[in-house]
N, C-alpha and C positions, 0 to 999 in steps of 0.2 A: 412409494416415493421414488424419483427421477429424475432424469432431465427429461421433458417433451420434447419432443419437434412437431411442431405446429406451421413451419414455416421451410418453405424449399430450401431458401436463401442459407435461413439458420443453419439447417440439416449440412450443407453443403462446406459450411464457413467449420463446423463443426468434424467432420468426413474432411477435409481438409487440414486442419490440426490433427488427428488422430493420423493419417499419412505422412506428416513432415515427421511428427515424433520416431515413424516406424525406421524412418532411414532411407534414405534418394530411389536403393535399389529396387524399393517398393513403392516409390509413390505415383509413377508416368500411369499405371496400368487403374489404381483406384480411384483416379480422380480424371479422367480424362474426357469425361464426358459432363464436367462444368461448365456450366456459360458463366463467363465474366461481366456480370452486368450490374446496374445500379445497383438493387438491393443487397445484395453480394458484397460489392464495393464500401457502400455507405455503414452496412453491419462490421465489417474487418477495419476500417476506418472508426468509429465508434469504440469498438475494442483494445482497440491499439495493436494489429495484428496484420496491417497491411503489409508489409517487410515479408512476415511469417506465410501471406498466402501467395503474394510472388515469388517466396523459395522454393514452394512446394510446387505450384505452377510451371515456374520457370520463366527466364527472360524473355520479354517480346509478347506473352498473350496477352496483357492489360499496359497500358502505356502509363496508366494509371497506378498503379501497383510499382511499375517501375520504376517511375519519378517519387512514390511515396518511401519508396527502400534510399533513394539517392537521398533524398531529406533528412531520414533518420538518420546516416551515416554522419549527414554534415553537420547536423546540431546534434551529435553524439561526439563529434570530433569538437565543436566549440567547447561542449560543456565537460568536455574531457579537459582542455584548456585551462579550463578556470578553475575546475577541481586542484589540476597541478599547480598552479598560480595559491589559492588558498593552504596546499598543504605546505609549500614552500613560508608564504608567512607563518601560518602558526608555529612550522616548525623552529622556525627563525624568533619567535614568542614563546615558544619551551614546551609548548599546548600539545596533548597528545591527543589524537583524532583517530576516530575510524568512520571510515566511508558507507554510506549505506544505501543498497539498490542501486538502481542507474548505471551509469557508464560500468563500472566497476562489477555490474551483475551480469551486463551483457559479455562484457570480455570472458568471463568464468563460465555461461551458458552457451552461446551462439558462437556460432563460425566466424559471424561479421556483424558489424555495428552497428550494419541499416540494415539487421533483422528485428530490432526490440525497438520501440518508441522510449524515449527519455525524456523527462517534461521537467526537472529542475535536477536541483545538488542536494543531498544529503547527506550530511555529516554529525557525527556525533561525539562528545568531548564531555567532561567530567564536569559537575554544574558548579565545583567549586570555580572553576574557570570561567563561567557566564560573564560576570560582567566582563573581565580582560576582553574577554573573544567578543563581546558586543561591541567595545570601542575599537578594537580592532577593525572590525567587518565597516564600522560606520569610515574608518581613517583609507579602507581600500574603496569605498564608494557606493557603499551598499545600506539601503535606507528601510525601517521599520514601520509607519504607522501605528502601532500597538505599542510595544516595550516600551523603547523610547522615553514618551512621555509620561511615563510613570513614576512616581514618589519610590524610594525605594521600598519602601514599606506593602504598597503595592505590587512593586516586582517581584518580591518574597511571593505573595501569593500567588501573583501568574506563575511563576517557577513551580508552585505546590501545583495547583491547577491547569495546570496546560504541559504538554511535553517541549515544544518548539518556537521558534521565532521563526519568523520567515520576511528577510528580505528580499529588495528587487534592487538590482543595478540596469537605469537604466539605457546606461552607455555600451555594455556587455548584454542587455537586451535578456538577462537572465536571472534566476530566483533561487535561495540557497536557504536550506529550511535548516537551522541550527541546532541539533538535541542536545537535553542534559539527558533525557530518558528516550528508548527505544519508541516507546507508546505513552500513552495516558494512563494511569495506575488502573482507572476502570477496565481498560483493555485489553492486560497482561502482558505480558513477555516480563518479568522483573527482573532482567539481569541488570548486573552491574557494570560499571563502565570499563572499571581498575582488571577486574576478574576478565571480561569480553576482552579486552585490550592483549592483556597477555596471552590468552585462548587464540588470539587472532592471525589470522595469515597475510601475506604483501602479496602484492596484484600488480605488475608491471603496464603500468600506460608511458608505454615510448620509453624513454631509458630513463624514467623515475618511476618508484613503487610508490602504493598506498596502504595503506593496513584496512582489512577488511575483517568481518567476523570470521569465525571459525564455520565449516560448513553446519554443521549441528546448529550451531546457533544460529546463523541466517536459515535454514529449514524451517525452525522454531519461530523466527520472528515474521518470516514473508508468511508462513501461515496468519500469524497473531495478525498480521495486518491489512491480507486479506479477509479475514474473519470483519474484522473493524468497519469494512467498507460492503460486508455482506456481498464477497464474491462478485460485485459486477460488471465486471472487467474479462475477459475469458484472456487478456495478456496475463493475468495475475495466478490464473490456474497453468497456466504453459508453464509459468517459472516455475511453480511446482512439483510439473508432470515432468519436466526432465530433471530435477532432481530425485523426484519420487524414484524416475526409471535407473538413477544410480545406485540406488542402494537398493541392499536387499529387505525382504520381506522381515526378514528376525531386526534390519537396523532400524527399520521403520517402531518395531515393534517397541524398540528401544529409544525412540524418541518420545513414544508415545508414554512412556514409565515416567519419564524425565516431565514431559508437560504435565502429564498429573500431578507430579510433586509441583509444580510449579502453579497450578491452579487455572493453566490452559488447554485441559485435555476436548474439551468440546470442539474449540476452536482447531485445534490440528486433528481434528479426529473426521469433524465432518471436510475440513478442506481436502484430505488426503479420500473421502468418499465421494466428492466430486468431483474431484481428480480421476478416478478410477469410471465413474457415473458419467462423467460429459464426455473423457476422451480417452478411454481404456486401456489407463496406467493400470496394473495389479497393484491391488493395498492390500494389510492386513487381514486376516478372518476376524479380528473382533473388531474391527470397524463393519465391514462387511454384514456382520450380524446383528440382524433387527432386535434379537432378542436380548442383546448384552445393551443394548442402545437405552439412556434414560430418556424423562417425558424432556428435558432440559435439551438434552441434543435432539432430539425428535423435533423439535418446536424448532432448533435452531437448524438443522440441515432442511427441514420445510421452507423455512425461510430463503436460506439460503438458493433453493434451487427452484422457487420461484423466482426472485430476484433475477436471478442466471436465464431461466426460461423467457421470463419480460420481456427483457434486455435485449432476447433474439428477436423480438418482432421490431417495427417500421418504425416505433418512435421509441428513446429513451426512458425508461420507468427510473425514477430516483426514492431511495426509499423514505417516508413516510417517519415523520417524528414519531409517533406513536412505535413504528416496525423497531425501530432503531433503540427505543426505550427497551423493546421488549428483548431484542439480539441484546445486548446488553447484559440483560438479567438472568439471561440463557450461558450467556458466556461464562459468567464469574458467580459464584457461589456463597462466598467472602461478605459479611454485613459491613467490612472498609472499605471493599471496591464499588459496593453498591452505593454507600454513603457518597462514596467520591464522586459517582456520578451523576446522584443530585446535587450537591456545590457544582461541579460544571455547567448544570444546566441553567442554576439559579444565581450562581456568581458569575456570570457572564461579564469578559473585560470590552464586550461593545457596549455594555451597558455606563463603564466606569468613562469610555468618552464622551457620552449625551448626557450623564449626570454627576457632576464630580461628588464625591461626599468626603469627608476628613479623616484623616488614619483613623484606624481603629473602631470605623465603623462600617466598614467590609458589609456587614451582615445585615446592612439595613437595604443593599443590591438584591436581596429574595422578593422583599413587598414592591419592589421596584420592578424585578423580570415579569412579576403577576403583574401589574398593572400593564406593563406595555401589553403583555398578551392579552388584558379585555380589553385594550385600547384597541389592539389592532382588530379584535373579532368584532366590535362594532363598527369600526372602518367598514371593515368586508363584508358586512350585514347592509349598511347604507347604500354601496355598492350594487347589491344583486339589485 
């Protein structure tokens, strides 16, 4: 098992991150004989990594590259904006919040802002607070489709059922995903908010902080959440691989104790092996070792570095309901988390807007997800 390169581009996009990682004074001499061209371009764009190959590059060989790093900067600077702007309300509503990813990751990893792509706000808050913080968000101008219109009884369940909200402002042209939970209970990281909160560190954006996790626990969760989306992003292993490359081999070792108690050892186990497999961070020896490896991570670092290999050719691979079922079942071990996510699948809240049914009978959304799906495989039957 590996990463392939099958693709020049890939190879090159790839050889390209493993030299930004090494450090400036090594990169001019390993990569110097790239050509900057469409597939190159369109792959690093796709990943979110354009920022990262015009550092390594340098200014002026893509003009392309160069305008795409001035981008990131700028909507890394808006959405820094409105991050400070919301921390100031809730704080001003007694709300305690911590920040998650985005602006807030790049300032702690990267040199500069219009190295990392940023694509919304995430924050995270104690679910006793959900609703306050829902009328709040709606009174600063920020709108749901989903929540919203739900009975409360309902929104108990989206709350069980779903980790997030996610609005759009669209005067501020921006999207702010609101957690009670890190992840989806099927997807692990189970910390809690009170405990993360206290654990957590402040982050200066311009002369206001934010509270952010503890490094340990943002380790533990960007793995948990690149696991979730099966790796296929190569932005999401860089954040990784320069945290991997902070610590040492015995702290790794020790995160890795930590997820196992916590029921996410697959998912940090094989991220921290493709970490090491696509861009030649050093990991652990017992990740490293096929023979310590179960059929559960075997199945799921397979997956994983297909996904990652796909992704390097010409068009976009998305994974597959079925893949996604089965990354799933590889992750978590647990007969609650696997429970939980079939209720996801089959208490679907798209489903609760095309058919209303009356509290308390949640459960009659299972015969209903079945029938949309032979509704629609007959559609697509009629079709071919």
């Amino acid at each position: 098992m590996g990463v392939k390169v099958e693709n020049q581009s890939w190879e090159q996009l790839l050889q390209t991150m493993r030299t930004y990682l090494k450090g400036c004074d090594q990169r001019s001499s390993e990569i110097s004989d790239i050509v900057v061209e469409g597939d190159l371009l369109n792959l690093a764009k796709r990943h979110r990594v354009s920022g990262l190959v015009g550092a390594a590059l340098g200014s002026g060989v893509s003009s392309e590259l160069d305008q795409a790093t001035v981008n990131y900067q700028m909507r890394s600077l808006k959405l820094a904006a409105h991050l400070l702007d919301l921390t100031k309300a809730f704080d001003a509503s007694e709300f305690r919040l911590i920040a998650l990813k985005g602006v807030t990751l790049s300032k702690q990893l990267y040199p500069s802002l219009g190295l990392r792509y940023v694509g919304d706000i995430d924050i995270w808050i104690a679910e006793s607070d959900v609703e306050k913080a829902h009328a709040l968000m709606q009174e600063m101008g920020y709108r749901d489709d989903c929540y919203n219109p739900l009975s409360p009884y309902y929104r108990k369940h989206y709350r069980r059922l779903r980790h997030h909200i996610t609005y759009t402002n669209p005067e501020k042209r921006s999207s702010v995903e609101l957690h009670w939970s890190l992840m989806s209970h099927e997807a692990g990281c189970p910390l809690e908010f009170e405990t993360a909160f206290d654990r957590g560190r402040d982050v200066s954006l311009g002369s206001q902080s934010v509270r952010v996790l503890s490094r340990d626990d943002e380790w533990l969760y960007l793995h948990a959440h690149a696991a979730r989306h099966l790796w296929q992003r190569l932005q999401w292993l860089m954040d990784l691989a320069i945290i991997q490359q902070r610590h040492t081999t015995e702290e790794a070792e020790q995160l890795l104790i930590r997820a196992s108690e916590l029921g996410v050892q697959n998912s940090v186990a094989c991220g921290m092996r493709l970490v090491h497999d696509a861009l030649g961070v050093a990991a652990p020896e017992s990740v490293l070792s096929e023979s310590a490896a179960d059929s559960k991570w075997r199945q799921l670092f397979a997956m994983g570095t297909n996904y990652l290999n796909e992704n390097g050719q010409s068009q976009e691979f998305v994974p597959t309901s079925r893949d996604m079922w089965k990354a799933q079942w590889a992750m978590n071990r647990s007969a609650s988390s696997r429970w939980h996510y079939v209720e996801m699948i089959f208490l679907n809240p798209d489903d609760w807007g095309r058919i209303k049914l009356p509290d308390r009978c949640i459960w009659l959304y299972f015969p209903v997800r079945i029938w949309f799906w032979i509704r629609r495989m007959f559609s697509d039957h009629r079709s071919v």
